[in-house]
C-alpha positions as a Markdown table, in Angstrom:
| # | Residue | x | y | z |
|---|---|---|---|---|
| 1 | Unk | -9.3 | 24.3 | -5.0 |
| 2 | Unk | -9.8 | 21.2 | -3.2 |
| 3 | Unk | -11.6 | 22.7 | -0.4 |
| 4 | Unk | -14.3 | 23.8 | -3.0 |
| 5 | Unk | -14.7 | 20.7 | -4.1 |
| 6 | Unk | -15.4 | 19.3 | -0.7 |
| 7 | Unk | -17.7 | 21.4 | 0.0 |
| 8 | Unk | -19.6 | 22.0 | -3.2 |
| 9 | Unk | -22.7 | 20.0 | -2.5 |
| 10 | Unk | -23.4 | 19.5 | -5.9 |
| 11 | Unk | -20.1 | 18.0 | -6.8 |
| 12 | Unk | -20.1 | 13.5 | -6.6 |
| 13 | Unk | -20.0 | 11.7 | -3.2 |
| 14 | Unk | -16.5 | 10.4 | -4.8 |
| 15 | Unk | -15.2 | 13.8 | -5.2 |
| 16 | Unk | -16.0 | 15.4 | -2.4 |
| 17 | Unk | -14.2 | 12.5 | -0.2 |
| 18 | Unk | -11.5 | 12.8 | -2.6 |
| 19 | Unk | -11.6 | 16.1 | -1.8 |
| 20 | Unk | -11.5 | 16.3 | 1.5 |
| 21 | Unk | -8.6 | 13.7 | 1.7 |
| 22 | Unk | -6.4 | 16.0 | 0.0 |
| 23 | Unk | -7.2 | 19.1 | 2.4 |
| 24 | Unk | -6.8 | 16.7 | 5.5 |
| 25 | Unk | -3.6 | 15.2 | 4.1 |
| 26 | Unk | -2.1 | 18.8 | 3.4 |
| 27 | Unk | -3.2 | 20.0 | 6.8 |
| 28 | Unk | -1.7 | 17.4 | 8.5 |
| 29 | Unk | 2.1 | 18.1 | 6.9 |
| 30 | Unk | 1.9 | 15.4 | 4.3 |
| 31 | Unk | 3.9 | 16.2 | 2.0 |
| 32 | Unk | 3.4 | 16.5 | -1.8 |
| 33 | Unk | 5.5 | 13.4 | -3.6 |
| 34 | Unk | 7.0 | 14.5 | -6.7 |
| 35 | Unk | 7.3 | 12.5 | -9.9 |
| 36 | Unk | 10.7 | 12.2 | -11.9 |
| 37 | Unk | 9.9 | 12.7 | -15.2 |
| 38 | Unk | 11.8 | 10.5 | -17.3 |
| 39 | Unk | 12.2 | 7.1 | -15.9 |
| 40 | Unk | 15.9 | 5.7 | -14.3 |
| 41 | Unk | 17.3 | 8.1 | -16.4 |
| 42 | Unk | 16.0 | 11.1 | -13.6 |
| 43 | Unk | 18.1 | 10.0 | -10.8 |
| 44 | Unk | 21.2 | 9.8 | -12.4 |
| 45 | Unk | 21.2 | 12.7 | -10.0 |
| 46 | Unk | 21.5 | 10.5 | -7.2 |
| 47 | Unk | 24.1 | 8.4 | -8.5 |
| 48 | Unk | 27.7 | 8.3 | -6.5 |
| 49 | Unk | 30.8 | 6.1 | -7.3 |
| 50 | Unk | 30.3 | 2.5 | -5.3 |
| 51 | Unk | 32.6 | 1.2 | -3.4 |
| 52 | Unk | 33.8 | -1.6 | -6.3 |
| 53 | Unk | 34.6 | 1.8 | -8.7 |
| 54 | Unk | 31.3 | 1.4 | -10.0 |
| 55 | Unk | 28.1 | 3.5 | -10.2 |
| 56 | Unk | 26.0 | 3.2 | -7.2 |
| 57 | Unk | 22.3 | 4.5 | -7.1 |
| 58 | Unk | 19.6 | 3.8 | -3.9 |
| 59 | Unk | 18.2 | 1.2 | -5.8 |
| 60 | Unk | 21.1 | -1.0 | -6.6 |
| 61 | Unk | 22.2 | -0.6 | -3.1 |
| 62 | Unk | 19.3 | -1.4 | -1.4 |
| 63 | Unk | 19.3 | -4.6 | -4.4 |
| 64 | Unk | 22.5 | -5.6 | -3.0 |
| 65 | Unk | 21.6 | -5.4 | 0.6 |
| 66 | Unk | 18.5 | -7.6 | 0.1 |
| 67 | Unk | 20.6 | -10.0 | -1.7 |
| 68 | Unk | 23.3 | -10.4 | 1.5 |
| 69 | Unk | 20.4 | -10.7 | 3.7 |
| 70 | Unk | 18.6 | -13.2 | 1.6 |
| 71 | Unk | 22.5 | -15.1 | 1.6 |
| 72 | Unk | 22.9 | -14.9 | 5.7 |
| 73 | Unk | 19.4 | -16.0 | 6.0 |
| 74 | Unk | 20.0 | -18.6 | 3.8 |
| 75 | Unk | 23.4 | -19.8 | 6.1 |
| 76 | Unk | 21.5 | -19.2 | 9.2 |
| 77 | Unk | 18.8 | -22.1 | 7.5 |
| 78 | Unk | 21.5 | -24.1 | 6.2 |
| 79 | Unk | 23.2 | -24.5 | 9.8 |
| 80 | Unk | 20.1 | -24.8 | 12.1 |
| 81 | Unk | 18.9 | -27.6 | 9.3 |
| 82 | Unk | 22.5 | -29.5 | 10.1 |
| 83 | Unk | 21.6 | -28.9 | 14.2 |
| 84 | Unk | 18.4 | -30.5 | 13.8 |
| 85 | Unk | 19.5 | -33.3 | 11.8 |
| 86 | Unk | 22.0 | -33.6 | 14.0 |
| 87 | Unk | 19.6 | -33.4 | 16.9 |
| 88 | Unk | 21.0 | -30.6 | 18.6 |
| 89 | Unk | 17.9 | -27.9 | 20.0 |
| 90 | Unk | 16.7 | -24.8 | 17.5 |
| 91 | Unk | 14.3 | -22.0 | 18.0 |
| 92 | Unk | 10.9 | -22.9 | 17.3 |
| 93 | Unk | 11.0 | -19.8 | 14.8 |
| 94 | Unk | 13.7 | -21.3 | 13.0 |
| 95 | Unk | 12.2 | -25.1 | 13.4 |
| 96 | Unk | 9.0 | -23.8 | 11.7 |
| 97 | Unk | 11.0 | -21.8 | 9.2 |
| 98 | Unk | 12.2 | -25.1 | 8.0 |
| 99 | Unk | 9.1 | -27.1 | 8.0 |
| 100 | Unk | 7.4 | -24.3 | 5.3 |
| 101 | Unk | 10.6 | -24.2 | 3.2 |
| 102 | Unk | 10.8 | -28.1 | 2.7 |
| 103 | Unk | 7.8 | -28.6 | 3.0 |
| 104 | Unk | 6.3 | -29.8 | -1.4 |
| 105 | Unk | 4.7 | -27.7 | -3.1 |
């Protein structure tokens, strides 16, 4: 199907590279994405008991991951922030990390 398309000269300039995307993608081992029908709702199938007794899907616990890394982050801050006040050396990452976070805006 898509292969006639690409070469169908009389087809659009648009579908014929659209066209020819999907035949180089296929060839290549890209593989087709399928689309849950049905909202959250479709990967209940996915769901396993969490380590707190509740439910426990990918998404919540990649949520909760982000939100202990956003926490340490925010302790690493905290802490260099006391070193500089205190005049004690930080990385220059972590120096310029400060600057943008207090800096108005």
């Amino acid at each position: 199907m898509w292969y006639g398309i690409a070469m169908d000269e009389d087809a659009s300039h648009r579908d014929r590279i659209n066209a020819g995307e999907k035949v180089y993608d296929r060839g290549y081992g890209k593989p087709f994405v399928p689309v849950f029908q049905g909202g959250m709702a479709a990967l209940d199938m996915l769901t396993e008991p969490g380590l707190d007794g509740g439910i426990s899907t990918p998404l919540l616990r990649s949520t909760k991951q982000a939100e202990r890394d956003r926490e340490a982050l925010k302790r690493q801050v905290d802490a260099a922030r006391k070193n500089m006040s205190a005049g004690r050396p930080v990385s220059d990452a972590m120096a310029l990390l400060i600057a943008v976070k207090d800096e108005p805006d």
